[in-house]
Kinemage of the C-alpha trace (Angstrom):
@kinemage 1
@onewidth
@group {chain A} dominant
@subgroup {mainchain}
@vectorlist {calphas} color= white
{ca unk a 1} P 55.762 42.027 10.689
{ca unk a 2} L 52.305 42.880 12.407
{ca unk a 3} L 51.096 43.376 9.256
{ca unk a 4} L 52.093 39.753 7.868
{ca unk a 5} L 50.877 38.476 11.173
{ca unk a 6} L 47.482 40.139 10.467
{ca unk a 7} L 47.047 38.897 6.734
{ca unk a 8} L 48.357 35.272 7.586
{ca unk a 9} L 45.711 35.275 10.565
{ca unk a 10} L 43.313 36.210 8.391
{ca unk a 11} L 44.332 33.639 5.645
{ca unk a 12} L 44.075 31.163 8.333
{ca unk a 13} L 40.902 32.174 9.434
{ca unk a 14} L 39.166 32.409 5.715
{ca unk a 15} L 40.715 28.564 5.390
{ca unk a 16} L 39.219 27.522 8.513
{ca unk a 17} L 35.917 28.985 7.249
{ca unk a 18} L 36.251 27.608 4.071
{ca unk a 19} L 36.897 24.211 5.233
{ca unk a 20} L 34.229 24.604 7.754
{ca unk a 21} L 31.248 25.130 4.806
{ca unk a 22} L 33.228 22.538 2.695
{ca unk a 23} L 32.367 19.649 5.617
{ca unk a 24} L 29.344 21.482 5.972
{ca unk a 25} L 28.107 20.897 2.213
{ca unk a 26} L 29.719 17.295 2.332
{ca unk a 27} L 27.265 16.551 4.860
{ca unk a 28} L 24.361 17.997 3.775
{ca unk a 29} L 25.186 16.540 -0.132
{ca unk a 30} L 25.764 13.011 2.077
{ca unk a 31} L 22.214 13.660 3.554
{ca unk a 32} L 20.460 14.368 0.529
{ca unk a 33} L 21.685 11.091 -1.404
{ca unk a 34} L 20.574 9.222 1.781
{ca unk a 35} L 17.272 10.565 1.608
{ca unk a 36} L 16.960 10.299 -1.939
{ca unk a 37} L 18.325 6.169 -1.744
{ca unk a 38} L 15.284 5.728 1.101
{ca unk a 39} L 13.043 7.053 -0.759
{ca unk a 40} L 13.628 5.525 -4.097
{ca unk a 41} L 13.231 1.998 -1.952
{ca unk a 42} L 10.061 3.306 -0.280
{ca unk a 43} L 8.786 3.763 -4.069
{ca unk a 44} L 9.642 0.654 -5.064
{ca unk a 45} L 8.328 -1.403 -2.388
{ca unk a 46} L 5.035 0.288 -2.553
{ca unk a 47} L 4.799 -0.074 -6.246
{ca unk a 48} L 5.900 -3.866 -5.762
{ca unk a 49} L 3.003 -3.999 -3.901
{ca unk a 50} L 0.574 -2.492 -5.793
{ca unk a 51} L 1.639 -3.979 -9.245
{ca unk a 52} L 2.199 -7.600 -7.477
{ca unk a 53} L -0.107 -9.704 -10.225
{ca unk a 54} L -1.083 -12.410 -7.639
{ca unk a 55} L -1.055 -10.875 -4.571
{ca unk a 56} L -1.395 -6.812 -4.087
{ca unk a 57} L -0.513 -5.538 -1.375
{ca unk a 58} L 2.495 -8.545 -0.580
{ca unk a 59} L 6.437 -7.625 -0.015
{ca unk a 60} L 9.116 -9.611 -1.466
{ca unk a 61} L 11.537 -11.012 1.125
{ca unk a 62} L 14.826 -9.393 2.032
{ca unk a 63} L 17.708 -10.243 0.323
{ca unk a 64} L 20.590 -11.637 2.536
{ca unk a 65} L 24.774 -10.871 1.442
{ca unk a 66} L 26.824 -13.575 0.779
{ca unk a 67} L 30.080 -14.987 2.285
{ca unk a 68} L 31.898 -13.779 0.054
{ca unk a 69} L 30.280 -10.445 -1.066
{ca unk a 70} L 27.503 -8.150 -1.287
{ca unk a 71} L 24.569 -11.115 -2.909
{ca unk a 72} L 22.748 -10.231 -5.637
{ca unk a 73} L 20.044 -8.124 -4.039
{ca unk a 74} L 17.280 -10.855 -5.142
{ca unk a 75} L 14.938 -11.745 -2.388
{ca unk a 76} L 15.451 -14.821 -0.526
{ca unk a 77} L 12.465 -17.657 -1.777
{ca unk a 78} L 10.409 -18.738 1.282
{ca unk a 79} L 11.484 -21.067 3.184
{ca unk a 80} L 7.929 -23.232 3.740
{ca unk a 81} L 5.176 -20.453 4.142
{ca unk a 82} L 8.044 -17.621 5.834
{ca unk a 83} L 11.069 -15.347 4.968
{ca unk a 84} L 14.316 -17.009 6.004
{ca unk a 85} L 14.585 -13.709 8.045
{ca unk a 86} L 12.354 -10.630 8.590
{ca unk a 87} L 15.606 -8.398 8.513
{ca unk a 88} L 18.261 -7.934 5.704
{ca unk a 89} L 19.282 -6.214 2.669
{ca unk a 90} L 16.835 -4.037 0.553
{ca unk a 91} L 16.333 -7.247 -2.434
{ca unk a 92} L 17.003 -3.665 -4.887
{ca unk a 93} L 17.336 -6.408 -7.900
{ca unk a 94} L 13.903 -8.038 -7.127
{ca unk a 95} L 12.732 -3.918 -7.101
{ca unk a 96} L 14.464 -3.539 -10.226
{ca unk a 97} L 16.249 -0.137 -8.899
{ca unk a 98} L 19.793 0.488 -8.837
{ca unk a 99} L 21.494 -0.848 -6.102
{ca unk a 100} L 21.026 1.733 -3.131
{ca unk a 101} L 23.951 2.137 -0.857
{ca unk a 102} L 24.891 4.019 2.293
{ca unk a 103} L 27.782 5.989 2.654
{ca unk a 104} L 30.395 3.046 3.116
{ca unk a 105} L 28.920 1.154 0.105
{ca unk a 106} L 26.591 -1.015 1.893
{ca unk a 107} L 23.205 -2.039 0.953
{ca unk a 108} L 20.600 -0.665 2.579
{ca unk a 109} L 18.769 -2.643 5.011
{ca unk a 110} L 14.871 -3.856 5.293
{ca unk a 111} L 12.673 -5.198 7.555
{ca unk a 112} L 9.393 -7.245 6.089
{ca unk a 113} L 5.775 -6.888 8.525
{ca unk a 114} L 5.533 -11.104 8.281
{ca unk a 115} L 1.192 -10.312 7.812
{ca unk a 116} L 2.534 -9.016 4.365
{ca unk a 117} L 4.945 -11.777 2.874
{ca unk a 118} L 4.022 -13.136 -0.579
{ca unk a 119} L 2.566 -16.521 -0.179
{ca unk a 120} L -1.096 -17.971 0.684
{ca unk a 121} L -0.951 -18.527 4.487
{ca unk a 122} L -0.725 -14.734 4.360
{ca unk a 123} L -4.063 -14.385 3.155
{ca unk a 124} L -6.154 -12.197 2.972
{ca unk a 125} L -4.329 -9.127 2.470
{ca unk a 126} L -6.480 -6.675 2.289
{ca unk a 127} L -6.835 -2.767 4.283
{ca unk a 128} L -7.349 -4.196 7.089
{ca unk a 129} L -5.024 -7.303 7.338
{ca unk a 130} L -2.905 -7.009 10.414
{ca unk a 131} L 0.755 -6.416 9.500
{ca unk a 132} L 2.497 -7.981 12.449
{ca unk a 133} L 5.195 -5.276 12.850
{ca unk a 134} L 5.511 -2.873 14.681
{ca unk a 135} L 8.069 0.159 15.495
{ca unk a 136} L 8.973 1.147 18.894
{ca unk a 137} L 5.426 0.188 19.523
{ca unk a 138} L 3.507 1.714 17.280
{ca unk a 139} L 1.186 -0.605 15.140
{ca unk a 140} L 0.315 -1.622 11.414
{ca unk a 141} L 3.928 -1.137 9.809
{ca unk a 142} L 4.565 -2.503 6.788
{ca unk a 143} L 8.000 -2.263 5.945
{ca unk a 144} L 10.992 -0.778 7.183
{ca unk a 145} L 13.976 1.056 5.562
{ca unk a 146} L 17.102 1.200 7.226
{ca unk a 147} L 20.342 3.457 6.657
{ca unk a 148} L 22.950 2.279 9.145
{ca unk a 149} L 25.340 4.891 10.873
{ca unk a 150} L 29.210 4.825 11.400
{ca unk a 151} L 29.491 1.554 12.707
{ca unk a 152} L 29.964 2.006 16.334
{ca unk a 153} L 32.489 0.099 19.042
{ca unk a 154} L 32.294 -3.920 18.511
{ca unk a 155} L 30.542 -3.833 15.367
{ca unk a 156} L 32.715 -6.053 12.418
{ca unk a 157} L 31.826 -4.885 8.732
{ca unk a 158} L 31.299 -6.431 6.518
{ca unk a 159} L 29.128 -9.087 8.136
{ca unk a 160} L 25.973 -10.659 7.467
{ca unk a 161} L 24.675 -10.398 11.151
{ca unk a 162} L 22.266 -7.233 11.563
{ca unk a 163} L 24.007 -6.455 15.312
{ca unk a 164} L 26.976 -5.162 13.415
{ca unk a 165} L 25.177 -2.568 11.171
{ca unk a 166} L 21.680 -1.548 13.461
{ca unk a 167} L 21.295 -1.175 17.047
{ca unk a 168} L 17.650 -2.553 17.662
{ca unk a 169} L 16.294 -6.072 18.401
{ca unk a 170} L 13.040 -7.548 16.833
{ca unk a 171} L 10.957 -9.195 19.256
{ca unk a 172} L 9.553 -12.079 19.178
{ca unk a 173} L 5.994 -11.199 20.287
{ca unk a 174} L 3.290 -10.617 18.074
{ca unk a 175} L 2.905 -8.128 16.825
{ca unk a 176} L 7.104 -8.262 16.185
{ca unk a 177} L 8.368 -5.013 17.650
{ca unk a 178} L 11.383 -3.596 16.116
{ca unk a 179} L 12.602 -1.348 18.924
{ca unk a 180} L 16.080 0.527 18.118
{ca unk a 181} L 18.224 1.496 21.354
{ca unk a 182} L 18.684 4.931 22.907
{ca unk a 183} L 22.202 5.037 21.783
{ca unk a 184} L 21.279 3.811 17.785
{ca unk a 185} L 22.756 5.968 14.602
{ca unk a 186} L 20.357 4.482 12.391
{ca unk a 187} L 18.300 6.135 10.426
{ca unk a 188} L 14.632 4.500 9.647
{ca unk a 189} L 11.984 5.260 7.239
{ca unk a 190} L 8.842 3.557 8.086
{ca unk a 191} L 5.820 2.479 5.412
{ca unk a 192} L 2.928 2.183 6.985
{ca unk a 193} L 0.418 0.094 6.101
{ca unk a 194} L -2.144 3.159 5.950
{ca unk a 195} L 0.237 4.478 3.256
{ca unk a 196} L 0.970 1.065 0.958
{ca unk a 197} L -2.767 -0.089 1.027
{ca unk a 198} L -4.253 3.467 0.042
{ca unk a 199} L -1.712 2.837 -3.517
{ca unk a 200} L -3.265 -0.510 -3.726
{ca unk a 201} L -6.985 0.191 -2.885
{ca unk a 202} L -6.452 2.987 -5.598
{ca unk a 203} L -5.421 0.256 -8.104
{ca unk a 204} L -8.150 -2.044 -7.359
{ca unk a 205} L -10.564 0.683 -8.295
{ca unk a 206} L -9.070 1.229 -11.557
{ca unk a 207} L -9.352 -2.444 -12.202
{ca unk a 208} L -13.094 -2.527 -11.731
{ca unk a 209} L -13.704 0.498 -12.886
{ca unk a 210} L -12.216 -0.695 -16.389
{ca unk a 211} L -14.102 -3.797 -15.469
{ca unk a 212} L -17.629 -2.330 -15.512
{ca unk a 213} L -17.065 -0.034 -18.148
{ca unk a 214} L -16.078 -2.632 -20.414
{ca unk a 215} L -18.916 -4.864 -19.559
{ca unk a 216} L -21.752 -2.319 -20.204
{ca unk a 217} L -19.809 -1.321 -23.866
{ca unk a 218} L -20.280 -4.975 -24.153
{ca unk a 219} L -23.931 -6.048 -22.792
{ca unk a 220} L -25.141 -2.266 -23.047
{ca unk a 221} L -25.475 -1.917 -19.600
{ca unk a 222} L -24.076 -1.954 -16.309
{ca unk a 223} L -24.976 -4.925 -13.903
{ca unk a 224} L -27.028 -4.865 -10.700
{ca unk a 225} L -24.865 -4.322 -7.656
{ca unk a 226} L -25.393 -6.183 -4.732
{ca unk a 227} L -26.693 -3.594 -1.924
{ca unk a 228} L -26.236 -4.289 1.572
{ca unk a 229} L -29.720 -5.157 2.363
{ca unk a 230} L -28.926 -8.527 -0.610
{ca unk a 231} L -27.619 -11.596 0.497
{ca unk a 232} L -23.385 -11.859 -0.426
{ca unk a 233} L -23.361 -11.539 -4.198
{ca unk a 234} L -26.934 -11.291 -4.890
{ca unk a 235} L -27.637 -8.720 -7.752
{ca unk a 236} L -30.960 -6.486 -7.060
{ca unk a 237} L -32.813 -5.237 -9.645
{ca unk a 238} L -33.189 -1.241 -9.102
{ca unk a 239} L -30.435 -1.154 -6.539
{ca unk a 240} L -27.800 1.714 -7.758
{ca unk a 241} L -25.461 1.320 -5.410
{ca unk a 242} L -23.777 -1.917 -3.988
{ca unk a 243} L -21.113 -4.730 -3.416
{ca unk a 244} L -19.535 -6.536 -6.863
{ca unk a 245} L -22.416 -9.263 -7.888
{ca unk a 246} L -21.685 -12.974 -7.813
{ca unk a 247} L -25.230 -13.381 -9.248
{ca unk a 248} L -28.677 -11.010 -11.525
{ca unk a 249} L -31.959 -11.061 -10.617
{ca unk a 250} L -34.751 -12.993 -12.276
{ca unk a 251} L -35.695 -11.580 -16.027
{ca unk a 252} L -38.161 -12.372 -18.251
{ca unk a 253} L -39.653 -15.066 -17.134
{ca unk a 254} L -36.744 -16.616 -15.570
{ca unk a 255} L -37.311 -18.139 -12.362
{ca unk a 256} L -34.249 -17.521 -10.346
{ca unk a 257} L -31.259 -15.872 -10.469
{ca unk a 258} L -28.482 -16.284 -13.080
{ca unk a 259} L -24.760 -16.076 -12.365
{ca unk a 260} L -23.230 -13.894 -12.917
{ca unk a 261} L -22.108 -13.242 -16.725
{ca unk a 262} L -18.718 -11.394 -17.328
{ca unk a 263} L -18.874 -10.048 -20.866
{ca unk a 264} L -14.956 -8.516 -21.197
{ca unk a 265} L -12.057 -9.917 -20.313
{ca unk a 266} L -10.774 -6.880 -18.385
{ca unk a 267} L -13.393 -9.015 -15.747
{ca unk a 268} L -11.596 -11.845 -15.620
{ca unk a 269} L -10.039 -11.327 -12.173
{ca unk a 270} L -13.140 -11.335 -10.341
{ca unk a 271} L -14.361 -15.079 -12.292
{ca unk a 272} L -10.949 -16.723 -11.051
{ca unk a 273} L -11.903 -18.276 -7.704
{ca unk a 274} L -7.568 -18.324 -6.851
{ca unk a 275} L -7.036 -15.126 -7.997
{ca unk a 276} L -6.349 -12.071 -5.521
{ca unk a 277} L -9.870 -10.707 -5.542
{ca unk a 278} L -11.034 -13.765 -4.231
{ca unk a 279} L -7.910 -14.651 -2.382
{ca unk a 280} L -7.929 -11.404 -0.731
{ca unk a 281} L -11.444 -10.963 -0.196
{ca unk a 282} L -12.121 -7.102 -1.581
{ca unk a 283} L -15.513 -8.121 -2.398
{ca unk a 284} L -16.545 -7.010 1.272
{ca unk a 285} L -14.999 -3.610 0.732
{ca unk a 286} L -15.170 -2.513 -2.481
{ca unk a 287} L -18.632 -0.900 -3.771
{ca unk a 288} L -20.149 0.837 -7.232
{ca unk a 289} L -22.961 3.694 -8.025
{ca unk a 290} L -24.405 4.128 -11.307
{ca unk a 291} L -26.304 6.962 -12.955
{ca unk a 292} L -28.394 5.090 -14.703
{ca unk a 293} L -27.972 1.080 -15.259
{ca unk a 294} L -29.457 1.471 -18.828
{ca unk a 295} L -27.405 4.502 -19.770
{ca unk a 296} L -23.601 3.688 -19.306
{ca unk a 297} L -22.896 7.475 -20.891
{ca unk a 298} L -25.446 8.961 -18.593
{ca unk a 299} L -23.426 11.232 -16.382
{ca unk a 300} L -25.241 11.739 -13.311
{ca unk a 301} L -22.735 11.109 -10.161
{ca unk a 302} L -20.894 14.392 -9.065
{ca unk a 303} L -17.338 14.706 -7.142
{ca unk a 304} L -16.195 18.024 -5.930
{ca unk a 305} L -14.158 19.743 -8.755
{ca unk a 306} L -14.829 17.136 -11.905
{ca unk a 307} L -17.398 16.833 -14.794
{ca unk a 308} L -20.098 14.435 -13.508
{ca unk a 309} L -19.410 11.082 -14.108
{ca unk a 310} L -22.043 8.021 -14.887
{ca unk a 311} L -19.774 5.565 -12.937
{ca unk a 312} L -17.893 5.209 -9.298
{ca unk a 313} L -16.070 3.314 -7.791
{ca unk a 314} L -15.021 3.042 -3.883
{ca unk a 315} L -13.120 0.930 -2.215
{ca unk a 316} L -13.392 1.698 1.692
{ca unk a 317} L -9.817 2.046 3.946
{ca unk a 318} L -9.142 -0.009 6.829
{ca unk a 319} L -11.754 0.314 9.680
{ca unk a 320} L -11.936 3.560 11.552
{ca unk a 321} L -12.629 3.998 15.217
{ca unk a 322} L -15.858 2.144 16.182
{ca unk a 323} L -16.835 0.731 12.263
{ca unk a 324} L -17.309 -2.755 12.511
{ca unk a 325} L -16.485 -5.264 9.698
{ca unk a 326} L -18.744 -7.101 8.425
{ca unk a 327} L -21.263 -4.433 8.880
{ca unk a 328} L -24.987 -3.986 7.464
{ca unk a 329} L -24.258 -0.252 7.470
{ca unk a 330} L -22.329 2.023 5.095
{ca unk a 331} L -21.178 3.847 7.837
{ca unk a 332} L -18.670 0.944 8.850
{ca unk a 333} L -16.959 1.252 5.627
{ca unk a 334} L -17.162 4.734 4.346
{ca unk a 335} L -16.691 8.099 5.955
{ca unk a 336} L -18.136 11.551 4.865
{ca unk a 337} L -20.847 11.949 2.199
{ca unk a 338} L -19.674 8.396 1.065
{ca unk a 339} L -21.480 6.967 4.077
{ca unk a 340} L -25.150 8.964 2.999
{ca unk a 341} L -27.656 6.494 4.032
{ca unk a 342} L -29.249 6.103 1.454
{ca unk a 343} L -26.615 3.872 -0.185
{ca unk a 344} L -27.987 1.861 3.073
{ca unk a 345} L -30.767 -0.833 2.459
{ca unk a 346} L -31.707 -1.712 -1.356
{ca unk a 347} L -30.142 1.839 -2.739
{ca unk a 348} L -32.669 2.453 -5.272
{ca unk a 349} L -32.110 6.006 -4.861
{ca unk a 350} L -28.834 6.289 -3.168
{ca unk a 351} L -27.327 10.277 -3.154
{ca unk a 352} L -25.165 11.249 -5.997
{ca unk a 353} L -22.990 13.009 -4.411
{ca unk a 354} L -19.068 11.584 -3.424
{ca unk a 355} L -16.541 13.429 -1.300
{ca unk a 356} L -12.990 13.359 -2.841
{ca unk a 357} L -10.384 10.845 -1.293
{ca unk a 358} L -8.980 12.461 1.706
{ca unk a 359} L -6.269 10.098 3.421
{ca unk a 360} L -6.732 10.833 7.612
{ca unk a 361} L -7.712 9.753 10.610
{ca unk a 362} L -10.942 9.748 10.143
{ca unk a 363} L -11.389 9.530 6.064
{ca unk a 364} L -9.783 6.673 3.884
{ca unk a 365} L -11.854 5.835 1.416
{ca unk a 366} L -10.515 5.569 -2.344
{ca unk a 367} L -12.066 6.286 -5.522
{ca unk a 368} L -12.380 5.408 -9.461
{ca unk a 369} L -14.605 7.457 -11.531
């Protein structure tokens, strides 16, 4: 009989154990597809951003549910120049991503920074564009993602009301401060806009990068840049370094400057004045070095690790610390050896070295070579 007693305690016991690690693993596996649905949202919304044809660096709305089910997870169209609502349902079939759920089969939530929204009055968006949202007080948000607990006591689901999934209020304030309460289940994963702009700054150098590259295969050459000591646009003959040109110097005989000539149509974004170059105004950012304007092959720029390259291209990161915008010096836009001063004044014989992108505190530039 002790003997049975012994073996069934310890059958008990192993059970207990058992069904202990069995929870234990549900949990965990329940953690890891929560993780994995935020992030596969936080993907999309960045990527949304960057690819957005008219307006980089703009969110779509949220999507709200319907009375009688879960909506379509399209974003809600503006209502005038605003979201119906800054808070609702990740708009997953806007993202085209499967529909990501939490662990009672409800959409994920998402809050939109109102700076960010995908219409004109929102202009510019750019690095530094204020976002207007903020999380328990802490600036420049972009978007939030939202995976509601357990609903807790008084909360009705399903519901269309936000109360009865997350325990936070938005304020009304500006910046809007999303502030979740002490006794809040939720979990939140944050984009900043540090983090969405650095994708899009990175596709905006691509784009001119392609841009100039096509144009000197085209005209044989790459164009005078427009250095900081030049008026806004004004191309400077013997400048190497510079802003995109709205204009080139005299030639030939000429007696003023031409406009600016676009040979390829990989240009064509910076010639349409409603486009988002314009539109967002990256022309005060966004800067180029060549080796040698009459050598597009010539590789004579070097970056830490690669083959020297003939062409860069930089777009500078929101301001840092005491850089002011506009500025007359490189120094308010670039950080490290991207700020040498000789790409100050006419850079006719600006440095040739670059430092690598390094996303921190106190380095954000981002560069095309």
């Amino acid at each position: 009989m002790a003997y049975a007693l012994l073996f069934g305690l310890l059958g008990f016991g192993g059970y207990l154990a058992y069904a202990q690690g069995a929870a234990s693993h549900a949990r965990l596996e329940s953690m890891r597809a929560q993780h994995a649905a935020m992030a596969m949202a936080r993907e999309a919304l960045i990527a949304r951003a960057v690819n957005d044809a008219n307006r980089p660096g703009s969110l779509p709305c949220p999507a709200q549910r319907s009375a009688s089910g879960p909506g379509d997870g399209r974003a809600e169209l503006l209502t005038g120049q605003h979201c119906p609502s800054l808070i609702g349902r990740l708009p997953w079939s806007t993202l085209d991503i499967p529909q990501p759920l939490d662990d009672n089969l409800n959409t994920l939530w998402y809050v939109i920074a109102p700076g960010l929204r995908d219409h004109r009055s929102a202009s510019p968006i750019n690095s530094d564009t204020p976002t207007g949202l903020s999380l328990n007080g802490k600036d420049d948000i972009a978007a939030l993602i939202i995976h509601p607990g357990p609903p807790l006591p008084g909360q009705r689901r399903p519901s269309n009301d936000p109360a009865d999934y997350l325990e936070a209020s938005l304020s009304h304030d500006n910046p809007r401060d999303f502030r979740s309460a002490p006794e809040s289940n939720d979990s939140i994963l944050s984009i900043s806009r540090s983090s969405l702009m650095a994708a899009v700054e990175l596709r905006i150098a691509h784009r001119l990068r392609d841009c100039l590259n096509a144009h000197a295969r085209q005209t044989g050459r790459y164009p005078w840049p427009a250095p900081l000591a030049a008026g806004i646009g004004e191309g400077f003959a013997g400048s190497r370094f510079g802003r995109v040109p709205t204009n080139q110097p005299a030639e030939g005989g000429e007696e003023r400057p031409s406009g600016m000539f676009w040979a390829s149509p990989a240009c064509d974004f910076l010639t349409d004045e409603n486009g988002w170059w314009h539109e967002g105004q990256w022309s005060e950012s966004v800067f180029y070095q060549f080796a040698d304007p009459l050598r597009p092959d010539l590789a004579g720029l070097h970056i830490p690790g690669q083959t020297a390259r003939p062409l860069v291209v930089i777009v500078a990161g929101a301001r840092i610390g005491a850089q002011q915008r506009p500025g007359g010096d490189i120094a308010d836009y670039l950080e490290g050896r991207n700020a040498a001063p000789s790409r100050n004044g006419n850079a006719e014989t600006p440095a040739h070295t670059f430092d690598m992108p390094q996303r921190r505190a106190d380095h954000n530039d981002q560069i095309a070579y």
